[in-house]
N, C-alpha and C positions, 0 to 999 in steps of 0.2 A: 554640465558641471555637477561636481558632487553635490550633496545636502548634509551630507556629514560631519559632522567638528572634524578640527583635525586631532583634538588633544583630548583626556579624560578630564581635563579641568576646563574644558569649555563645553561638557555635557552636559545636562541641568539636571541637577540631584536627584535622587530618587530613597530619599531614607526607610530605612524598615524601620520595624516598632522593636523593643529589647526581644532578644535570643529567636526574632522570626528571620536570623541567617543563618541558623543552625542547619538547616533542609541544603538551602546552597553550598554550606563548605565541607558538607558531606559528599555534591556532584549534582544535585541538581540544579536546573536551571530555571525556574517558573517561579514568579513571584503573584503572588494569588493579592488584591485589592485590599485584602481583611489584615494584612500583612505588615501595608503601609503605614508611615507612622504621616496620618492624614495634617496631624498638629505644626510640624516642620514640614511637612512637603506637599501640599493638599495637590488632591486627584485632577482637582479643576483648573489648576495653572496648566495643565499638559496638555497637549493635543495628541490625538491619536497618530500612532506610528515614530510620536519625538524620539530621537536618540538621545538614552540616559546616562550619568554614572548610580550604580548601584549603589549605598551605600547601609551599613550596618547602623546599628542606634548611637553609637559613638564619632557615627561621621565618618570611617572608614571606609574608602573604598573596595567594594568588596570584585567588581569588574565592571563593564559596559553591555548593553545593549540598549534597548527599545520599550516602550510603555501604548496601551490602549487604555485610556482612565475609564472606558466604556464598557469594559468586560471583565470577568473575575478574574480570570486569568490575564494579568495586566501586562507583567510583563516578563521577558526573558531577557537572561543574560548571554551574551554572545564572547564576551571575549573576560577571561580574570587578567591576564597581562598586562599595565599599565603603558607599558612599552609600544604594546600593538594592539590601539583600542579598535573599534568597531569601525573601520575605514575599508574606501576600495583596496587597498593594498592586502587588507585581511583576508577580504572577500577572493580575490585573485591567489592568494596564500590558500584557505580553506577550498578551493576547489582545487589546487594543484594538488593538496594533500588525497583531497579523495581519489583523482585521477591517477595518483600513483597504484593508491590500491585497485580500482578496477583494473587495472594494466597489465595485473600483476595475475589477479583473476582469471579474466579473459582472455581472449585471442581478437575477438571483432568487438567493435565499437558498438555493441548492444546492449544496453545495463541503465539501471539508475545511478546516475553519477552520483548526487545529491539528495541524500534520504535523512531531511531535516535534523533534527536533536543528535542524529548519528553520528553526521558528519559536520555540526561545529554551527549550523547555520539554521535553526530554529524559525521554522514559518516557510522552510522553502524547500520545493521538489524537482532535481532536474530528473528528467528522463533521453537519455541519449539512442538514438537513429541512426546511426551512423552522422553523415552531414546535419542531421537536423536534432536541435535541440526542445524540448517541449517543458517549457517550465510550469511549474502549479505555484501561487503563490497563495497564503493560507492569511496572512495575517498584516496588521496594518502598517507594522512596523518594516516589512521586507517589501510590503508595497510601496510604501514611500522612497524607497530606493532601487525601485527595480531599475532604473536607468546606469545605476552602477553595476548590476548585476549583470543585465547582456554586455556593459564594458567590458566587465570578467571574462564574460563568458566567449566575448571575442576575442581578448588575450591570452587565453588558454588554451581553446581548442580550435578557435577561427572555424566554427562552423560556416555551413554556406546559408542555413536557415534556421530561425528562434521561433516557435510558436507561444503565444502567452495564451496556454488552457485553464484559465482564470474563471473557472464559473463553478466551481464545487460551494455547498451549501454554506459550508466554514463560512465563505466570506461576508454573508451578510451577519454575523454574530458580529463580527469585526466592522461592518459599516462600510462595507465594500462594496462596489457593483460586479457580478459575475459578467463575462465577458470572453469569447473566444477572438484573437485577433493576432494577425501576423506582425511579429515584436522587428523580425532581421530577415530579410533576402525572401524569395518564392518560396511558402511551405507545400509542397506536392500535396495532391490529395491521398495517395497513395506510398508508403512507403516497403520497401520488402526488409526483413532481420532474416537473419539466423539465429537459431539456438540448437546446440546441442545437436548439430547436422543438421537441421530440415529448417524450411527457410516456411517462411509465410509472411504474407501481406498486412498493414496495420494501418490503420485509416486514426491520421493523428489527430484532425479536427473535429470528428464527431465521435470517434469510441468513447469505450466509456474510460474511464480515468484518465490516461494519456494514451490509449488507445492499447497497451496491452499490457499484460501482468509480471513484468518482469521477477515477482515475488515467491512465484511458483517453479521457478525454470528448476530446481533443483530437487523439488518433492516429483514431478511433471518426469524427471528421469527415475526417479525409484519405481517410478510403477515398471520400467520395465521386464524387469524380472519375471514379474505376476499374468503377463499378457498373452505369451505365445499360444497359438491356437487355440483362442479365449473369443466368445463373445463378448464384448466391452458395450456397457453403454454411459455416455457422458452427460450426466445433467445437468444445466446452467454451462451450457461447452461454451458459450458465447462466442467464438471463432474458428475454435475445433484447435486447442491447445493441448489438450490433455487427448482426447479420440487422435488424433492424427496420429500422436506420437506413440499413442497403441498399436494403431494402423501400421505405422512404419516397421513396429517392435516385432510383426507377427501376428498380430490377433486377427482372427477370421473374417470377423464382420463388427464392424462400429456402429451407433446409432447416437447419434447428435439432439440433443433436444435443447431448446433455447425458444425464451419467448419473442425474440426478436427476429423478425424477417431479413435485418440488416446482416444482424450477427449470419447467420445460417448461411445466408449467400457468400458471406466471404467465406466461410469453413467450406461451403462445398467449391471455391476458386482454390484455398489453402492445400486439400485432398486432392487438387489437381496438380499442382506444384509440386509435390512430394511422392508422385504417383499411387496413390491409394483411393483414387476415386471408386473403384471398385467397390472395394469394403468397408467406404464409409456411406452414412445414408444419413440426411438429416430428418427433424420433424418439431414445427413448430406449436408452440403451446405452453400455457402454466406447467410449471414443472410436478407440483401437486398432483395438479387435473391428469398430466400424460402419465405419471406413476400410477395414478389410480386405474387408467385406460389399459395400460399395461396389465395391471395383475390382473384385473376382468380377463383379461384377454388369456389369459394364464403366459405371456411369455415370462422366458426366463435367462438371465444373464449369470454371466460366469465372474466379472466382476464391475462393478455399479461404482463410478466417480460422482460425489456429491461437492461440488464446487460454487456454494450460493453466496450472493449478498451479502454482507452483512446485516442479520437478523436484529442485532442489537446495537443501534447505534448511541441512545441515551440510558441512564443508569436507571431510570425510570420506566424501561423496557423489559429490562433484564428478564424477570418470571416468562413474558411472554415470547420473547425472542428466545428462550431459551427451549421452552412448547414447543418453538417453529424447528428449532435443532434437531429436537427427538422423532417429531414426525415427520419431517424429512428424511430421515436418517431410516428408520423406520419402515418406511414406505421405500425405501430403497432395498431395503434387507428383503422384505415380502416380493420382490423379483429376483433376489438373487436365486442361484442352485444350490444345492443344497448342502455345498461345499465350497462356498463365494468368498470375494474377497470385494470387501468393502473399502472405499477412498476418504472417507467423508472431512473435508475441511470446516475452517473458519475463519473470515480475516476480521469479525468483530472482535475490539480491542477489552471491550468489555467481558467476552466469554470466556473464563478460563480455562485451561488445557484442562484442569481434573473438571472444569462443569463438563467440557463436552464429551471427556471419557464417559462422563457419567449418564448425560444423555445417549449416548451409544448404547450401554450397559443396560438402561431402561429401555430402550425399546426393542433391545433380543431379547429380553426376559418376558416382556409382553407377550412377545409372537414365539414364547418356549423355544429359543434358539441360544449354541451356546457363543459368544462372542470374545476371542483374546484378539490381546493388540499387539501385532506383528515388528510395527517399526511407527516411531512419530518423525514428522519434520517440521523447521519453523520457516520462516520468509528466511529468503538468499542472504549471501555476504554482502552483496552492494546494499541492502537493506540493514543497515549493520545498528543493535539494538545497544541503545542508552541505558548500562546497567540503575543507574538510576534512578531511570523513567521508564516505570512498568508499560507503559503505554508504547515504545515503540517496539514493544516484542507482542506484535498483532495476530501474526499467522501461526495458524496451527492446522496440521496435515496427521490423521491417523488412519493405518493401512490397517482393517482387522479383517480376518478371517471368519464366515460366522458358518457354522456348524448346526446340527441339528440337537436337539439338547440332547 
């Protein structure tokens, strides 16, 4: 059974302080603690994950969602319609809408269906398998109703299996227990996609995020251009996403580096699937350490994918993760040829597109090299960004060319 009102006047209020709904009825959706007008509606009546009415300092409602009294970021709004507040009905609405767009996208059922603030649903990620669904749930308020949410999600799509990939770090800010657990039906341990013609293996319960990057699939085809009869080498490949699809493109000989032994094994099953075992080769290790091992070594690549981590995950990082950009980056240029072309992304939210131009920029002038930027890309259409909320345009992908100066 639901836990949701049925109506916006059986929500429990949630008032702002004067002109803090000015940010909302411009498009945003996040109502920050400092916001609240604590006098009429104090923090401590709520409990975490309650379904709210939003309301302006006059008592207007301004829409519905959810409240954590425990975090700055308290609460979001989910629905302004009075008509259609925050219920299963929405929730089955809000994911037909996105499924119309994937649909339309795609060809196969391999995408993020559900890419939070994008798509209408604030705190929640689906990731689509074809039969199998993998949900991330980030906050307390979509927790508290996940049981409505596989409802959805069985009325929509009738998958034959739900995974709940519940253990990202988010969740304890929120007071959550992280937790990997089968939500609906047998989740295989193995599942196979396609993308973009070539098929590979995703391991949905231990990879890392939902077990692959559906965010890349469209920068992941630009390289192809750059690759024919190219030495390619992939750092941070973690399954051999970007090196295969070199592999496949033409390039001569690939070289795989990831520090995970799990990762490496599936990229060399992956380059079997796609027949390029040949010309791909892995080799495990810090990515730092194996660039460094590289240049000693004097080899040299023709063009260098830097596909790392996010370096900057708190704002209180930033100088340093931003350090780790350049010398990455950096250390990649010093194996390129002498006429390379360089991949180097970003998926931290915090780094912006001109910092990381900029880190690029500093370290070919470092190493007296000259460096333009060929072509940018950001995360795919299924990742579809909240003009908004600067925060859900996270990916940044720059192709540059670096020269000798």
């Amino acid at each position: 059974m639901s836990t949701l009102p049925a109506a916006p006047a059986d929500f429990a209020p949630l008032r702002l302080r004067k002109d803090e709904d000015r940010r909302l009825r411009t498009g945003h959706l996040w109502v920050y603690s400092n916001e609240v007008d604590v006098a009429a509606t104090p923090l401590r009546n709520f409990q975490p994950g309650q379904p709210v009415a939003i309301q302006s300092s006059n008592g207007k409602v301004i829409g519905t969602g959810y409240i954590n009294p425990n975090v700055l970021l308290c609460a979001r709004l989910v629905s302004r319609d009075p008509d259609h507040p925050l219920s299963p009905s929405l929730l089955v609405h809000r994911l037909n809408v996105a499924l119309s767009l994937r649909e339309r996208l795609y060809d196969r059922p391999f995408y993020r269906l559900i890419y939070g603030e994008g798509d209408g649903l604030p705190g929640l990620i689906v990731d689509r398998y074809g039969d199998l669904c993998v949900v991330q749930i980030a906050t307390a308020g979509m927790d508290r109703i996940k049981d409505d949410i596989l409802a959805a999600l069985h009325k929509v799509l009738k998958p034959a299996a739900v995974l709940w990939r519940n253990d990202g770090p988010i969740r304890e800010l929120e007071g959550l227990e992280r937790y990997v657990a089968d939500a609906a039906g047998v989740v295989p341990e193995l599942v196979e996609i396609e993308e973009n013609g070539l098929r590979f293996q995703v391991v949905p319960k231990t990879g890392q995020k939902t077990g692959w990057f559906y965010d890349q699939r469209d920068n992941r085809a630009r390289l192809d251009r750059y690759v024919t009869g190219q030495r390619v080498l992939d750092v941070f490949s973690y399954t051999g996403a970007w090196g295969i699809r070199a592999a496949a493109h033409g390039a001569r000989e690939v070289v795989c580096i990831d520090s995970s032994a799990a990762a490496l094994e599936q990229a060399t099953i992956n380059a079997a699937l796609n027949g390029v075992s040949d010309r791909v080769q892995v080799r495990q290790g810090d990515a730092f350490e194996a660039l460094k091992a590289l240049r000693e070594a004097r080899e040299r690549f023709d063009v260098v994918i830097v596909d790392p981590p996010a370096f900057i995950k708190r704002r209180k990082d930033f100088k340093e993760g931003a350090l780790a950009y350049r010398r990455i980056n950096e250390m990649a240029m010093q194996v390129l040829e002498r006429d390379g072309l360089l991949a180097a992304c970003s998926c931290s939210q915090l780094m912006p597109r001109e910092a990381l131009a900029q880190a690029l920029l500093q370290g070919s002038r470092h190493l007296d090299r000259s460096l333009t930027l060929l072509e940018q890309g950001q995360q795919g259409p299924d990742h579809p960004v909240h003009p908004a909320i600067p925060e859900t345009d996270y990916l940044k992908a720059m192709f540059a060319r670096v020269l000798p100066a």
